[in-house]
C-alpha positions as CSV (number, residue, x, y, z in Angstrom):
1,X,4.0,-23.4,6.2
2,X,5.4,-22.6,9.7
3,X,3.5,-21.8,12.7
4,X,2.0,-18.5,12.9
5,X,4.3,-15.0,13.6
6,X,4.4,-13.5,17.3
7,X,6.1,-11.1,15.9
8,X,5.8,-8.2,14.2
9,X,8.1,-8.4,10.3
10,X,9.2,-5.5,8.4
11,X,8.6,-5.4,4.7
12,X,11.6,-3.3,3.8
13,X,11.6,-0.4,1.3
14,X,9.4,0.2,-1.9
15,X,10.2,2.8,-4.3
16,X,11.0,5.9,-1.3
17,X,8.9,4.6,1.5
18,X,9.4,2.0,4.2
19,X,6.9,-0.8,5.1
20,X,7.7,-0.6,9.0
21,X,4.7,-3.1,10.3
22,X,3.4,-6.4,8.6
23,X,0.3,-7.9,10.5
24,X,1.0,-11.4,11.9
25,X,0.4,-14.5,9.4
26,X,0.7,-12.3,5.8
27,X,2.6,-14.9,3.1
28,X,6.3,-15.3,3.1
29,X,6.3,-14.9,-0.6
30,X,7.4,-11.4,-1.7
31,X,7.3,-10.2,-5.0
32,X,7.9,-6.8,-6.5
33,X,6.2,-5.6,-10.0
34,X,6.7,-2.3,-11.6
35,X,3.7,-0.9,-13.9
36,X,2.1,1.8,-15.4
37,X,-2.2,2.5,-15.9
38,X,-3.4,5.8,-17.4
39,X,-0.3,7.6,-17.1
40,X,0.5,6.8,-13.2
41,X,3.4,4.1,-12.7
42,X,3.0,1.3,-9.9
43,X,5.7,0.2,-7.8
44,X,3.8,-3.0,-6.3
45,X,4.5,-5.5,-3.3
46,X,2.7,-8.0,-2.8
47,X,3.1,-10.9,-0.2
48,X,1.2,-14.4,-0.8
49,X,1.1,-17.6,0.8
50,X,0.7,-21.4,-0.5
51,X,-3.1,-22.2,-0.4
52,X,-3.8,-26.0,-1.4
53,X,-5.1,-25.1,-4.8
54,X,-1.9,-23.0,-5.8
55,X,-1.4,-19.1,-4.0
56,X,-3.3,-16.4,-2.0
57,X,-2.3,-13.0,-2.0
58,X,-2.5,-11.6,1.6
59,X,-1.3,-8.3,1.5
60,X,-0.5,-5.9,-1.7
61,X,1.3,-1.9,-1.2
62,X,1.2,0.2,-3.8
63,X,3.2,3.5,-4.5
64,X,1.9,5.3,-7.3
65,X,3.1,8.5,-9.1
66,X,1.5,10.5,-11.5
67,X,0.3,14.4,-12.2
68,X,-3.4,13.2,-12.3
69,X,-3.0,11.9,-8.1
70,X,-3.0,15.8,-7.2
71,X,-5.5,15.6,-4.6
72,X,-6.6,12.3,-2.6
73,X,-10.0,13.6,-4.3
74,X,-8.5,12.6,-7.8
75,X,-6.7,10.0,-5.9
76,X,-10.2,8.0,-4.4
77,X,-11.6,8.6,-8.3
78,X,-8.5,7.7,-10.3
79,X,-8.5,4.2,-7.4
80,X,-12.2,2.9,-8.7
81,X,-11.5,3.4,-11.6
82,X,-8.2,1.3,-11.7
83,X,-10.2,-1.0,-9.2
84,X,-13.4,-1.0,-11.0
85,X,-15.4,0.0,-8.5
86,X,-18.0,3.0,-7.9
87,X,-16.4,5.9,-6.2
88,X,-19.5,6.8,-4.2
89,X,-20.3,3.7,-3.0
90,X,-19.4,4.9,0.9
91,X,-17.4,1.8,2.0
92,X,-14.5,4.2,3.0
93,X,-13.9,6.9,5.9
94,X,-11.3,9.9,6.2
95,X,-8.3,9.0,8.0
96,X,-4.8,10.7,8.7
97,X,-1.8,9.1,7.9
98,X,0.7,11.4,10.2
99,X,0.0,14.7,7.9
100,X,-1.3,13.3,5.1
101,X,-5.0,13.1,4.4
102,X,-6.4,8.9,3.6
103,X,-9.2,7.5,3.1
104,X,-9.7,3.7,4.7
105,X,-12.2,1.1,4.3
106,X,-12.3,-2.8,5.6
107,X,-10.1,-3.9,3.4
108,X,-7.8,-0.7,1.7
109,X,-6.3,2.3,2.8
110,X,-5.0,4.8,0.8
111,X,-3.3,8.2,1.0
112,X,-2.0,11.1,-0.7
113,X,1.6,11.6,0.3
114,X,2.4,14.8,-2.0
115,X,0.7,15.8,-5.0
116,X,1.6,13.2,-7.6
117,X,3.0,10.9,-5.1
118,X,0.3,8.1,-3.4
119,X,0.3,4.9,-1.4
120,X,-2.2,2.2,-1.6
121,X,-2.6,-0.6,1.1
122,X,-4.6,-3.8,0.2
123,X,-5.8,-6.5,2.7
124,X,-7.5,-10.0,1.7
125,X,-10.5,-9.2,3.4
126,X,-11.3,-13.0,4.2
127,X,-7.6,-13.4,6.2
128,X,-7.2,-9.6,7.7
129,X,-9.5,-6.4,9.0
130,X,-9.3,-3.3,9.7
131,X,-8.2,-3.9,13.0
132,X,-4.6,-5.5,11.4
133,X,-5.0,-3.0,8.3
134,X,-4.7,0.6,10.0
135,X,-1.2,-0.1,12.1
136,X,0.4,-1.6,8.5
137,X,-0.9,1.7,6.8
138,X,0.1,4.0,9.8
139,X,3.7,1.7,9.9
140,X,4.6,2.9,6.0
141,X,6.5,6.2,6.0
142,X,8.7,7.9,3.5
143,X,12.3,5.9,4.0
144,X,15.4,7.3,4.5
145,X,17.8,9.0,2.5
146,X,20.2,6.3,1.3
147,X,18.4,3.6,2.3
148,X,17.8,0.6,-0.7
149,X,14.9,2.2,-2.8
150,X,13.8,1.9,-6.8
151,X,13.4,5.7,-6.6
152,X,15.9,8.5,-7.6
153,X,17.6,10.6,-5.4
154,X,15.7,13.6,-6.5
155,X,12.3,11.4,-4.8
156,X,10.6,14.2,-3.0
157,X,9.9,12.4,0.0
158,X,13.2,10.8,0.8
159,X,15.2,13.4,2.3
């Protein structure tokens, strides 16, 4: 493991968006994972580090798409249920990601980009805050047309 980044990194492009801002000392290991939970289909990256007994994950984005993400209402429910937690338990606070209404929390931000199309940030809450978490949320944006994306041309937000 090398000294720690005094720079900002990019994380590149993930099924139509663009990961613009990585906070300083995420994991140089980068994986992708496609998926699919109750009808909505992941596009995952997650970056991890070498820990002594094995790996950490430091940072994980999600882009999901599904019908059932139609409002970031339906979005906050359908995300405790797929993290197991209690949507009313008040650990998260309305935030705008440029026109899009979020929700953010010490640990995970998440907004609804169009209906059906949503984008989950999550933090290792031991390593990273909320302080590091907002400018990596605010830093994804819909990527540009032809750029290197999973997604179809017909993608909605890449225009």
């Amino acid at each position: 493991m090398g000294a720690p980044e005094s720079f900002a990194r990019d994380g590149g492009d993930l099924d139509g968006f663009h990961i613009g801002h990585l906070p300083p000392g995420v994991g140089d290991l980068v994986s992708d994972f496609a998926s699919e939970w109750e009808d909505v289909s992941f596009a995952t990256r997650v970056w991890e580090r070498q820990v002594e007994d094995g790996h950490r994950v430091d940072l994980r984005v999600h882009v999901l798409r599904g019908e059932r993400l139609g409002t970031l209402a339906e979005l906050h429910a359908f995300l405790a249920e797929y993290h197991e937690r209690d949507p009313a338990d008040g650990a998260f606070t309305e935030f705008q990601h440029g026109e899009d209404p979020g929700l953010i929390g010490a640990a995970e931000a998440f907004w609804l980009a169009a209906p059906g199309v949503a984008v989950d940030v999550l933090f290792d809450a031991e390593r990273l805050n909320v302080d590091a978490l907002r400018p990596t949320a605010l830093g994804i944006t819909a990527a540009a047309a032809g750029s290197a994306s999973p997604s179809d041309s017909t993608d909605p937000l890449v225009q």
